[in-house]
GUTI-225427 format. One record per atom (N, C-alpha, C): residue number from 1; residue in one letter; chain; atom name; x, y, z. Coordinates in steps of 0.001 Angstrom, whole numbers, always signed. Layout:
{i=NUM	aa=a	ch=A	at=CA	u=X	v=Y	w=Z}
...
***
This chain:
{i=1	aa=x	ch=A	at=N	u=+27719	v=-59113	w=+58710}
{i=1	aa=x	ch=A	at=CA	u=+28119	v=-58670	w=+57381}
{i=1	aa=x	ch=A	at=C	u=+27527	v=-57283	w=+57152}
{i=2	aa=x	ch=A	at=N	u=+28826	v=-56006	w=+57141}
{i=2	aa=x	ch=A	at=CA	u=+27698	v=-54762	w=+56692}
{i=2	aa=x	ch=A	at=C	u=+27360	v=-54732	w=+55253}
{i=3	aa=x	ch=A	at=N	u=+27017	v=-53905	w=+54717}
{i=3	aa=x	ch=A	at=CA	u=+26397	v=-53156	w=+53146}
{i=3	aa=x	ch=A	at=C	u=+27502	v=-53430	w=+52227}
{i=4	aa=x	ch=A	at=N	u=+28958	v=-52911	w=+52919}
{i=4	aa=x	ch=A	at=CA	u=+29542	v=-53102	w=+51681}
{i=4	aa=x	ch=A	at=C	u=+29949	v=-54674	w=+51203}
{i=5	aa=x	ch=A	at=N	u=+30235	v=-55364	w=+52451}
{i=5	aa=x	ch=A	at=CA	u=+30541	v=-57064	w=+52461}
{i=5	aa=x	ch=A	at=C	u=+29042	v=-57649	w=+51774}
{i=6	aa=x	ch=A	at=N	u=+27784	v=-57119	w=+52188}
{i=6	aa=x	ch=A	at=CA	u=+26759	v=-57937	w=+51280}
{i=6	aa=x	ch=A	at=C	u=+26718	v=-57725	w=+49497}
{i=7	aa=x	ch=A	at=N	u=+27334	v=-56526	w=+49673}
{i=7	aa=x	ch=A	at=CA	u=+27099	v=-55979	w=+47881}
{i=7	aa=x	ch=A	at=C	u=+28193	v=-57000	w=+47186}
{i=8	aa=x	ch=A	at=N	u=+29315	v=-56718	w=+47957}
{i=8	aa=x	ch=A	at=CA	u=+30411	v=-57530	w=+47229}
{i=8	aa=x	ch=A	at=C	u=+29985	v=-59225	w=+47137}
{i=9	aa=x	ch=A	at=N	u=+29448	v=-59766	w=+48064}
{i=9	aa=x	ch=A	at=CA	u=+28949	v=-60878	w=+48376}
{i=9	aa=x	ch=A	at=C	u=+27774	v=-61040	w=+46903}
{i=10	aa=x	ch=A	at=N	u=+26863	v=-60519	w=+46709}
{i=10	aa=x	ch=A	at=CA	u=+25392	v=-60105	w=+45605}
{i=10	aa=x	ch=A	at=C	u=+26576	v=-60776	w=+44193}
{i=11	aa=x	ch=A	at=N	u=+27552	v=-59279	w=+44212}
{i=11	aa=x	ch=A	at=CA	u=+28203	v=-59476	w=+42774}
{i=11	aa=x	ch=A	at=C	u=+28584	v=-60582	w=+42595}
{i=12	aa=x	ch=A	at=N	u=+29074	v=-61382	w=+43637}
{i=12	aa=x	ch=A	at=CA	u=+30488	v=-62507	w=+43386}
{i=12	aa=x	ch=A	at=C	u=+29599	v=-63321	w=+42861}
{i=13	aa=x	ch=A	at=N	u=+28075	v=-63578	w=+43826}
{i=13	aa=x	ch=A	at=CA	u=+27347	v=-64875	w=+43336}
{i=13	aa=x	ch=A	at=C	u=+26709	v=-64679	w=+41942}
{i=14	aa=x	ch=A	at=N	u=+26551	v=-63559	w=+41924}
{i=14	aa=x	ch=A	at=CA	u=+25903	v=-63177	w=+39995}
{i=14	aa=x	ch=A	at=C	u=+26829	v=-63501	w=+39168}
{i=15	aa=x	ch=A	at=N	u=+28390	v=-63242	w=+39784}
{i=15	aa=x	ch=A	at=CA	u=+28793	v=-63852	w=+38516}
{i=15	aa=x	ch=A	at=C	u=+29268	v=-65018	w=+38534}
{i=16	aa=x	ch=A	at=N	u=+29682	v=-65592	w=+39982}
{i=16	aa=x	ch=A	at=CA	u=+29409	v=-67792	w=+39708}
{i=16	aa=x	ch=A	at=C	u=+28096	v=-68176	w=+39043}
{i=17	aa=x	ch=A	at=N	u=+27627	v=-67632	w=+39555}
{i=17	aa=x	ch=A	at=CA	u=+25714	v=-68465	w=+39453}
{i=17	aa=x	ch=A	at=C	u=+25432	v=-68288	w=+38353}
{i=18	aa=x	ch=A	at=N	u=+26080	v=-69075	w=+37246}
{i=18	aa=x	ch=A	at=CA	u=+25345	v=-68676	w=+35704}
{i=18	aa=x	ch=A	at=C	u=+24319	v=-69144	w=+35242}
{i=19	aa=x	ch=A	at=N	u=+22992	v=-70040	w=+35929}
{i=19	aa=x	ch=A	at=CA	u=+21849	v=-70465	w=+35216}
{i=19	aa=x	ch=A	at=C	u=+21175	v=-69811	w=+35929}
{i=20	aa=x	ch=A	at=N	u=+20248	v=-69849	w=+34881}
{i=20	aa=x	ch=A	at=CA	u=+18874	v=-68946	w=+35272}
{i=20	aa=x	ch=A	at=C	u=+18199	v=-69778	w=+36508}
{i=21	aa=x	ch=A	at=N	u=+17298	v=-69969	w=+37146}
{i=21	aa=x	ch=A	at=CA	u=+16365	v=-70346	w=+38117}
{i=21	aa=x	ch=A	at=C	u=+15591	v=-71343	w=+37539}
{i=22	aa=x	ch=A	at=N	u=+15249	v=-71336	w=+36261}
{i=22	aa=x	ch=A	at=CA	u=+14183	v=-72299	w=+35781}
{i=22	aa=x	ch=A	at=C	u=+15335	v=-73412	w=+35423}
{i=23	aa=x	ch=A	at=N	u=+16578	v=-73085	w=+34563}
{i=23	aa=x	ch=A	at=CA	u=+17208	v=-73944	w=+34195}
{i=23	aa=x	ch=A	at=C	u=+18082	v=-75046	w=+35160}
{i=24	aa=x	ch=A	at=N	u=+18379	v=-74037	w=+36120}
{i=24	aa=x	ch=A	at=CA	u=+18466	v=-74794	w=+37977}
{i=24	aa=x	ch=A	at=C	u=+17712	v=-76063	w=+38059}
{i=25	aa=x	ch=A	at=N	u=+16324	v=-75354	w=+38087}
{i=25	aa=x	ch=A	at=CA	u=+15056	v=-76034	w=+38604}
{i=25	aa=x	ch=A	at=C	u=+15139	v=-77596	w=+37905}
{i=26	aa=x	ch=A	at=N	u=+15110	v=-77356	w=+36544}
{i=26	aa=x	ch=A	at=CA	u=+14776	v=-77812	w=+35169}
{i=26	aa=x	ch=A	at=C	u=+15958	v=-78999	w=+35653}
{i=27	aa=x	ch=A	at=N	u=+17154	v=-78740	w=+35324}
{i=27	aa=x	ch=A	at=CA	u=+18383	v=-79433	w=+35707}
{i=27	aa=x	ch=A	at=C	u=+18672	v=-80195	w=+37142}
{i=28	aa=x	ch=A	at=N	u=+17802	v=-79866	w=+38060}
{i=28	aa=x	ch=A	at=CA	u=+17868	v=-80444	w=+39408}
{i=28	aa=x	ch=A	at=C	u=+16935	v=-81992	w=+39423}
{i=29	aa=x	ch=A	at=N	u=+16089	v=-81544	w=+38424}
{i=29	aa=x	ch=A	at=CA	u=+15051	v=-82755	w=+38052}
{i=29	aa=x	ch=A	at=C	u=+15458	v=-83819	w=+37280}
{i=30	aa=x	ch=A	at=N	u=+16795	v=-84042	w=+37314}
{i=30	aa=x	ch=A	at=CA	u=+17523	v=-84908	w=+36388}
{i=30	aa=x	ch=A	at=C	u=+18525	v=-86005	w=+37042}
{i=31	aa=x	ch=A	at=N	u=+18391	v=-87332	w=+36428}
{i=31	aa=x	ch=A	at=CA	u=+19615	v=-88159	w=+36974}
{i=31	aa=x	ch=A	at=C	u=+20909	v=-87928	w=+37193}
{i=32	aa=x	ch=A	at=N	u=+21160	v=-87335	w=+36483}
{i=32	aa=x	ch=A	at=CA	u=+22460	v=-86819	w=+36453}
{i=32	aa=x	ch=A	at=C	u=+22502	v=-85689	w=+37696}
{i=33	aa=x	ch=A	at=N	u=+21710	v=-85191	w=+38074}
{i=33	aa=x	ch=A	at=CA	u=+21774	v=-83837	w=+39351}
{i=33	aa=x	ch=A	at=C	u=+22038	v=-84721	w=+39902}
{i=34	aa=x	ch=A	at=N	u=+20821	v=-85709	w=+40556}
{i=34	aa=x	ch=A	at=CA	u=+20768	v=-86346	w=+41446}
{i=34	aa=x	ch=A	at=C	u=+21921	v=-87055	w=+41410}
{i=35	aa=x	ch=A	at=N	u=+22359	v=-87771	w=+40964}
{i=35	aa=x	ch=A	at=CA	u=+23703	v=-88691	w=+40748}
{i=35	aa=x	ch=A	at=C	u=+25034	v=-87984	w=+41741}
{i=36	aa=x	ch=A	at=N	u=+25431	v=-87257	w=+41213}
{i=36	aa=x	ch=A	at=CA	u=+26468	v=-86610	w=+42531}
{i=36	aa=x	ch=A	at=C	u=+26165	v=-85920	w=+43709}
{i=37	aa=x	ch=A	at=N	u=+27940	v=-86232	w=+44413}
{i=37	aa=x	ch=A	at=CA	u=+27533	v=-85260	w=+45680}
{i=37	aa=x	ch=A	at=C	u=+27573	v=-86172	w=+47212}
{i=38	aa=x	ch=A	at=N	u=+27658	v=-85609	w=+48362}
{i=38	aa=x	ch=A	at=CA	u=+27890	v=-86130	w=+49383}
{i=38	aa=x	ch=A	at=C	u=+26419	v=-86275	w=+49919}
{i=39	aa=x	ch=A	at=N	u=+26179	v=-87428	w=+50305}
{i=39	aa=x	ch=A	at=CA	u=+24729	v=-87284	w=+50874}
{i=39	aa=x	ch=A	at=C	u=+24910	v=-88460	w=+51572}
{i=40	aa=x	ch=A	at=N	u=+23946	v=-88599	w=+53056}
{i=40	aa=x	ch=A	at=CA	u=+23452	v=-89728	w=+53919}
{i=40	aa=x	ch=A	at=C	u=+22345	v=-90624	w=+53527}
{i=41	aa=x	ch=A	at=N	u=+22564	v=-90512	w=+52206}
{i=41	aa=x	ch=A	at=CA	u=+21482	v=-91715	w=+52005}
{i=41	aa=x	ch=A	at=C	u=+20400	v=-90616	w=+51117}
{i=42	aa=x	ch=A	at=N	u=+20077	v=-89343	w=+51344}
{i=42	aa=x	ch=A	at=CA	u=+18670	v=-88395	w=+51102}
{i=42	aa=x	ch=A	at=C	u=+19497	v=-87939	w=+49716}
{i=43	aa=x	ch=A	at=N	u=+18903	v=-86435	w=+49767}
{i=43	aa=x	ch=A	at=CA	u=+19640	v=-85550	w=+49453}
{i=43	aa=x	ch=A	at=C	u=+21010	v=-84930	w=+49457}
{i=44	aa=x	ch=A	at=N	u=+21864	v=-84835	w=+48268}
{i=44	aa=x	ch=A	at=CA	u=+23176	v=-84002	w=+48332}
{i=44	aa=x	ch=A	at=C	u=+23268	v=-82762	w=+48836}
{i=45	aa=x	ch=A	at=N	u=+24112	v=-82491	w=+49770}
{i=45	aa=x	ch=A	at=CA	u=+24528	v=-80983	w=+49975}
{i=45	aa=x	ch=A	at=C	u=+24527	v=-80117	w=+48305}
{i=46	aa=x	ch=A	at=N	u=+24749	v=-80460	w=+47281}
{i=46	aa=x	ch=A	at=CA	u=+24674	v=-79596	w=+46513}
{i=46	aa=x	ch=A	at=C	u=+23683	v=-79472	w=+45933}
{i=47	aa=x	ch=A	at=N	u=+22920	v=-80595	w=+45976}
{i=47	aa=x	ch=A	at=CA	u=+21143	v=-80414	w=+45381}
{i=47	aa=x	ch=A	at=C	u=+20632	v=-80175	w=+46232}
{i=48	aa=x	ch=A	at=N	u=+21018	v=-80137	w=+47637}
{i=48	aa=x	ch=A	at=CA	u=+20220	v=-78945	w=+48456}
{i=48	aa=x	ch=A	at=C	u=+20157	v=-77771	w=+48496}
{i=49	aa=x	ch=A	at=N	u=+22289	v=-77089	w=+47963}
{i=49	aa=x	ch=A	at=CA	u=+22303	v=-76071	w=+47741}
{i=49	aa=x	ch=A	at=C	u=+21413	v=-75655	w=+46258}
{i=50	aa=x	ch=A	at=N	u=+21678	v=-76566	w=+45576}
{i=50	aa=x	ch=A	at=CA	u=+20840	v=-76087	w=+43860}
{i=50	aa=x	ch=A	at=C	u=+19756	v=-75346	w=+44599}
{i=51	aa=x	ch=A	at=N	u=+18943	v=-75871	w=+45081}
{i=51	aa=x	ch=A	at=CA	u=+17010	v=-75720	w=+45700}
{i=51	aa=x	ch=A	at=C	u=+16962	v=-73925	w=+46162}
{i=52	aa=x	ch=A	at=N	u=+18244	v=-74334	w=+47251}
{i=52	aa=x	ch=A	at=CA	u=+18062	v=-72926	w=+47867}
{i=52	aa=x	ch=A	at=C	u=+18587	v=-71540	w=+46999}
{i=53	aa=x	ch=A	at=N	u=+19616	v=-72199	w=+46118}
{i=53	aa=x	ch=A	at=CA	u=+19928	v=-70965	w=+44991}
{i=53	aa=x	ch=A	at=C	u=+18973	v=-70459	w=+44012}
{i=54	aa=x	ch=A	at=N	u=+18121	v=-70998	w=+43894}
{i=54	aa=x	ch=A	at=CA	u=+16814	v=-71002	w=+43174}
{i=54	aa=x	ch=A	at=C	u=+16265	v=-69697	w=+43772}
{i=55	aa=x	ch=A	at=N	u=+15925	v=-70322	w=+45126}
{i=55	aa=x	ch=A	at=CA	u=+14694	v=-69381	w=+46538}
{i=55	aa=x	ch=A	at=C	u=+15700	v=-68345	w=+45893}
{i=56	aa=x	ch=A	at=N	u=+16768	v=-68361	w=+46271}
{i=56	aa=x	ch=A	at=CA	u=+17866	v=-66733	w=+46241}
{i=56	aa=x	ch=A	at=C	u=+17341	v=-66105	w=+45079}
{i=57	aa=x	ch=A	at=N	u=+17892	v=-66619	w=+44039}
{i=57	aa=x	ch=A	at=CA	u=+17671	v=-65926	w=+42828}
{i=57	aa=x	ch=A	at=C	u=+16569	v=-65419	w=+42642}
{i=58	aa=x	ch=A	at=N	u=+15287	v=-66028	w=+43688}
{i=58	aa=x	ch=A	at=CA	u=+13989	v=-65445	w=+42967}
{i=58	aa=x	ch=A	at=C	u=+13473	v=-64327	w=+43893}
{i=59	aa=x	ch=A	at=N	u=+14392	v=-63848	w=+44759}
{i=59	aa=x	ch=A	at=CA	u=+14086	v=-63182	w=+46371}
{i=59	aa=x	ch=A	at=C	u=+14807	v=-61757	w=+45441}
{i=60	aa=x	ch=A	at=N	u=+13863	v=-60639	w=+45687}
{i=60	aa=x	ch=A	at=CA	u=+14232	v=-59078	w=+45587}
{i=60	aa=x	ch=A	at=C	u=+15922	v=-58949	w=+46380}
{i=61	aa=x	ch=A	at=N	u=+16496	v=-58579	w=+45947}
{i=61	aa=x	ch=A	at=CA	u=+17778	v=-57983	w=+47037}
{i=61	aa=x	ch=A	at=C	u=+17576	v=-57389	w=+48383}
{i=62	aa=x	ch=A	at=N	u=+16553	v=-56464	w=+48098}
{i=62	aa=x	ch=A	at=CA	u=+16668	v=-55875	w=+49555}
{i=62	aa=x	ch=A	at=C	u=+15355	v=-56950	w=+50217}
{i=63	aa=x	ch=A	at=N	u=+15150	v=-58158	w=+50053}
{i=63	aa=x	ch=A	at=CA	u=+14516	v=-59056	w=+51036}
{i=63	aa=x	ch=A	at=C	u=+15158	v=-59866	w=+50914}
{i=64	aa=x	ch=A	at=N	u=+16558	v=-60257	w=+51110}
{i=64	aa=x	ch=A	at=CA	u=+18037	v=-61175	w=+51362}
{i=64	aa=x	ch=A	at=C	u=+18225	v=-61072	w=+52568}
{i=65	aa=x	ch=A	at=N	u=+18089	v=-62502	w=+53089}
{i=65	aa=x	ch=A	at=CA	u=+17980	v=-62555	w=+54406}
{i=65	aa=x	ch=A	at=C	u=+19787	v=-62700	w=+55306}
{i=66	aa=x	ch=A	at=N	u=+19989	v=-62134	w=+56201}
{i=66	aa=x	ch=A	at=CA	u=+21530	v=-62931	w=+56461}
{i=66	aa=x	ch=A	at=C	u=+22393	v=-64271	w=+55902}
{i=67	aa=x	ch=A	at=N	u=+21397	v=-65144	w=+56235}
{i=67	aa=x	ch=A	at=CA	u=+20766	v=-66485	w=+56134}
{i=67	aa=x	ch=A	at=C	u=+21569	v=-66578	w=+54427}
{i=68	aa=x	ch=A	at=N	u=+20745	v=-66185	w=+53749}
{i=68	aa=x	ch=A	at=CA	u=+20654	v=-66515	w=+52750}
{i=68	aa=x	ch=A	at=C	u=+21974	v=-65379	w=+51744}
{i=69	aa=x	ch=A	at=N	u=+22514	v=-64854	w=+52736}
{i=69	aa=x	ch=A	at=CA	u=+24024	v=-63776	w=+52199}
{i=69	aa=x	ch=A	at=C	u=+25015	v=-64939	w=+52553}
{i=70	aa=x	ch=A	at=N	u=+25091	v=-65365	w=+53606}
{i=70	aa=x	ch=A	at=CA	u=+25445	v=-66830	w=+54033}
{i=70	aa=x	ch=A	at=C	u=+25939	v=-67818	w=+53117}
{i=71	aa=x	ch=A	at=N	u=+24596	v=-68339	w=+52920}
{i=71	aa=x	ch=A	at=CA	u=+25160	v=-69093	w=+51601}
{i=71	aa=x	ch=A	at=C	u=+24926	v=-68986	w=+50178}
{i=72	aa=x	ch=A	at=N	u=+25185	v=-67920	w=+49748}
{i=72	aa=x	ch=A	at=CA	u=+25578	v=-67070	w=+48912}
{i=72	aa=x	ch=A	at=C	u=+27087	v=-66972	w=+49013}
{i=73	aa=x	ch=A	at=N	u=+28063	v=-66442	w=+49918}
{i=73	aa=x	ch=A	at=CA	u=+29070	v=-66551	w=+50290}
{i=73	aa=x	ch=A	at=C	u=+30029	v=-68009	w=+49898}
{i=74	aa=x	ch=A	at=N	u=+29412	v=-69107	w=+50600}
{i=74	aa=x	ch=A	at=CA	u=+29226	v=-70399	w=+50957}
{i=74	aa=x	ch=A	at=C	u=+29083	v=-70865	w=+48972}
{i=75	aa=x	ch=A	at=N	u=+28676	v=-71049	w=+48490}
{i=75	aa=x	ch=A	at=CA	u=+28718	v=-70844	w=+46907}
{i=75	aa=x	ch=A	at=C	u=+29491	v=-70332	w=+46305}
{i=76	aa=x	ch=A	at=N	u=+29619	v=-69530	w=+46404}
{i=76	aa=x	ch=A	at=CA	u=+30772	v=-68620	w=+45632}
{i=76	aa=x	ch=A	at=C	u=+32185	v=-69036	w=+45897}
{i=77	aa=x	ch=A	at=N	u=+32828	v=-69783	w=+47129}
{i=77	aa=x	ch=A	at=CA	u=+33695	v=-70472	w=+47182}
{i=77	aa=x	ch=A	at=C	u=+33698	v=-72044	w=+46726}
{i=78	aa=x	ch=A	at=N	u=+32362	v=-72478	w=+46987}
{i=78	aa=x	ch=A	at=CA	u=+32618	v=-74012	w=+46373}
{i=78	aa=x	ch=A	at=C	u=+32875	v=-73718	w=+44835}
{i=79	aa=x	ch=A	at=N	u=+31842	v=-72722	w=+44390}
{i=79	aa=x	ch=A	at=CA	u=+32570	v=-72587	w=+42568}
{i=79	aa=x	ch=A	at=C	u=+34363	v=-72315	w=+42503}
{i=80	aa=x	ch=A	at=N	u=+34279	v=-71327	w=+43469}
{i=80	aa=x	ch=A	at=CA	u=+35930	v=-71123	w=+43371}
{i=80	aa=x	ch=A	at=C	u=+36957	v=-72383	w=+43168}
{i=81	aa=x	ch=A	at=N	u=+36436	v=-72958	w=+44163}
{i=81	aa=x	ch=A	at=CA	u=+37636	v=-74048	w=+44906}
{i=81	aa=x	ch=A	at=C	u=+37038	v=-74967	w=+43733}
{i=82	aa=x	ch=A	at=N	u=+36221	v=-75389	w=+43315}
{i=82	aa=x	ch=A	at=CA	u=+35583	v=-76837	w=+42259}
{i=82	aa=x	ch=A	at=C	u=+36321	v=-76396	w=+40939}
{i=83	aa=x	ch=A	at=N	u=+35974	v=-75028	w=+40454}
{i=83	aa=x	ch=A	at=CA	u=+36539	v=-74668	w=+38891}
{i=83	aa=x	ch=A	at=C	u=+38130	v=-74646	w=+38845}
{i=84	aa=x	ch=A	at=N	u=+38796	v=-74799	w=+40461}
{i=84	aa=x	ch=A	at=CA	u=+40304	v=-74518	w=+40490}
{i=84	aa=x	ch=A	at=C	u=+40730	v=-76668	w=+40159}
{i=85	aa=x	ch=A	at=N	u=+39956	v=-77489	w=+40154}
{i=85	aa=x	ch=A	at=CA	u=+40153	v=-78885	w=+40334}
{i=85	aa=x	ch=A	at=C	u=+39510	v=-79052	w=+38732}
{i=86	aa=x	ch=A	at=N	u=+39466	v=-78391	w=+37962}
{i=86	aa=x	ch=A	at=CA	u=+38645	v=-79369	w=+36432}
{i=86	aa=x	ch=A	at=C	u=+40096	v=-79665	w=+36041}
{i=87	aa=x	ch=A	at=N	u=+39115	v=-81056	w=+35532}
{i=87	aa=x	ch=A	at=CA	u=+39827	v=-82182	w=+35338}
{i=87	aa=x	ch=A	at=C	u=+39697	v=-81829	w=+33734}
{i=88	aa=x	ch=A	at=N	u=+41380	v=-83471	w=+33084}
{i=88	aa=x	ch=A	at=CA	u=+41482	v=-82991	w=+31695}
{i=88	aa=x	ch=A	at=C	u=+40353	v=-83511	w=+30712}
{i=89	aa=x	ch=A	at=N	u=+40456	v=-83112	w=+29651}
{i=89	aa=x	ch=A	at=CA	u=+39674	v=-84047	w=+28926}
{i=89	aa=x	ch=A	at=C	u=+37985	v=-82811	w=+28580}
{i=90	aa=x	ch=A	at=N	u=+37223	v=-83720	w=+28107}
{i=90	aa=x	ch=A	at=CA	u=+35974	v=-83262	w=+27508}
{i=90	aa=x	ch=A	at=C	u=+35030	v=-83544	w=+29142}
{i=91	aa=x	ch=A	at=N	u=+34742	v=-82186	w=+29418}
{i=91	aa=x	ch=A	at=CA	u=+33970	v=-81768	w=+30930}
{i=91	aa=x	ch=A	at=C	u=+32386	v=-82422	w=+30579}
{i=92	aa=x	ch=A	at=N	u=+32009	v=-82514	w=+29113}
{i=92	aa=x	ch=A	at=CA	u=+30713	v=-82420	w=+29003}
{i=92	aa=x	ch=A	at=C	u=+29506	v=-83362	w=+29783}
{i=93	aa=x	ch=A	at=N	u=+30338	v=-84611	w=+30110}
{i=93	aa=x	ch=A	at=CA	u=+29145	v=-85473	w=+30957}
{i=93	aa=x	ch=A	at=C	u=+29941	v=-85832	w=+32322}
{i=94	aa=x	ch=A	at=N	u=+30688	v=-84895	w=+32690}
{i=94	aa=x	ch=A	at=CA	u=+31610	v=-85422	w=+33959}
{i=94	aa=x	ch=A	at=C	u=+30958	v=-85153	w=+34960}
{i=95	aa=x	ch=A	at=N	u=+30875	v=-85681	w=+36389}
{i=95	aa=x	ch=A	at=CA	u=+30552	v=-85533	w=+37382}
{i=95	aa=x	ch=A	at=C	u=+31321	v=-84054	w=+38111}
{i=96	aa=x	ch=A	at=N	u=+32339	v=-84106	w=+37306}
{i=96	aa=x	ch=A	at=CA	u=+32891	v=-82852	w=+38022}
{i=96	aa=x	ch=A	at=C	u=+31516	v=-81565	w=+37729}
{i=97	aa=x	ch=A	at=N	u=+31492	v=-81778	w=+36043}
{i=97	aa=x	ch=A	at=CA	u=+30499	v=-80836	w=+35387}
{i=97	aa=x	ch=A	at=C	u=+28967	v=-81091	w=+36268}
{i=98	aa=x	ch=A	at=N	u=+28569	v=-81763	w=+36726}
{i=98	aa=x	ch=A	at=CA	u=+27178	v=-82505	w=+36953}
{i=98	aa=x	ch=A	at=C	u=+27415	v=-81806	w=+38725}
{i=99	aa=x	ch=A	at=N	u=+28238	v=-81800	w=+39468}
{i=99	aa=x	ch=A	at=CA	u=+28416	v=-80689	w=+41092}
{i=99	aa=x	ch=A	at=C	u=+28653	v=-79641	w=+40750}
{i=100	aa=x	ch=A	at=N	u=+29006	v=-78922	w=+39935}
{i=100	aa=x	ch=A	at=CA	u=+29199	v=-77697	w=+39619}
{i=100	aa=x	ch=A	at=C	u=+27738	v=-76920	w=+39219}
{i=101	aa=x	ch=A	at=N	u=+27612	v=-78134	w=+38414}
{i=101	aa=x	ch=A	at=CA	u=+25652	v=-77102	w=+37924}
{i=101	aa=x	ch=A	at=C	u=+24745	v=-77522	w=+39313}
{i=102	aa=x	ch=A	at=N	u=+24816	v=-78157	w=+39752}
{i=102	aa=x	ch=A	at=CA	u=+23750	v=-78441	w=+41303}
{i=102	aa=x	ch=A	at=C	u=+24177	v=-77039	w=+42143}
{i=103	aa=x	ch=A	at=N	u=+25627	v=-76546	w=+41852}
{i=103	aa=x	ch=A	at=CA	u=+25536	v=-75239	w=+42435}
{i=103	aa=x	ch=A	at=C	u=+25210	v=-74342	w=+41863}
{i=104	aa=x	ch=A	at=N	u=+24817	v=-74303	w=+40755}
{i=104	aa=x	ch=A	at=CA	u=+24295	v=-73056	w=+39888}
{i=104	aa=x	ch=A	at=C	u=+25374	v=-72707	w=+39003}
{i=105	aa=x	ch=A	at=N	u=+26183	v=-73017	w=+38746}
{i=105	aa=x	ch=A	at=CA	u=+27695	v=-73100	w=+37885}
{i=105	aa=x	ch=A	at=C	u=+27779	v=-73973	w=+36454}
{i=106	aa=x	ch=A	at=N	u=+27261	v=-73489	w=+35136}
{i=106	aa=x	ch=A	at=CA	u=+27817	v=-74591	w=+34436}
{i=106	aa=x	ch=A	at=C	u=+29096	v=-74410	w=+33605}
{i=107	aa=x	ch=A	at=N	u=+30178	v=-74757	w=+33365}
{i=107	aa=x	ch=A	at=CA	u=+31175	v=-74825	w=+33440}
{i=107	aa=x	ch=A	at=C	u=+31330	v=-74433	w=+31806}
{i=108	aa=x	ch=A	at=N	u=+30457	v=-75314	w=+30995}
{i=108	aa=x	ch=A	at=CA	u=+30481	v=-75022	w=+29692}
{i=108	aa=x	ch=A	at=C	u=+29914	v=-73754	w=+28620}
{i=109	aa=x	ch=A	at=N	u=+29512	v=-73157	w=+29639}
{i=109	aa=x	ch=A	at=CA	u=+28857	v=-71811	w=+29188}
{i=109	aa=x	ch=A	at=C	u=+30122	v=-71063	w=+29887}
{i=110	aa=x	ch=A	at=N	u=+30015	v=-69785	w=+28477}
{i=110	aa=x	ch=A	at=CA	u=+31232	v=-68470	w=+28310}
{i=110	aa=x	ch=A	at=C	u=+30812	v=-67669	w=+28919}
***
């Protein structure tokens, strides 16, 4: 990925990734995080991703590792592809809403 693919990559996730880091954090610590998501029994892929969007958010830009442009990338399409599937009705306690914020996405904020 050169300079200009990481910058564009930076923007896309600043503007999926609408919670702050604490509220991530804060929100990952909850039944409801935990509750969705594909997992072997442990941890969800998306409350794994929550964890690591955290590390991101709290990492300077120019100490962004490949790694971590990666899935940054990798995010920015699951918001894509998840916000293209909301379902009808009141989002407010849906599981749809509840994988979307494990990625750093909450759906109900403008």
């Amino acid at each position: 990925m050169d300079g200009d693919e990481k910058q564009e990559v930076y923007e896309e996730f600043g503007d999926c990734v609408n919670m702050q880091p604490k509220e991530l954090e804060d929100w990952l610590d909850t039944d409801e995080s935990k509750s969705v998501g594909d997992s072997d029994g442990g941890e969800s892929t998306g409350h794994r991703s929550g964890r690591r969007i955290v590390e991101i958010k709290r990492t300077n830009k120019s100490d962004l590792t490949d790694s971590q442009y990666e899935h940054m990338q990798k995010v920015v399409g699951y918001i894509h592809r998840h916000l293209a599937q909301r379902p009808d009705g009141d989002v407010e306690e849906s599981k749809w809403r509840y994988s979307l914020m494990n990625w750093g996405h909450d759906p109900t904020k403008d």
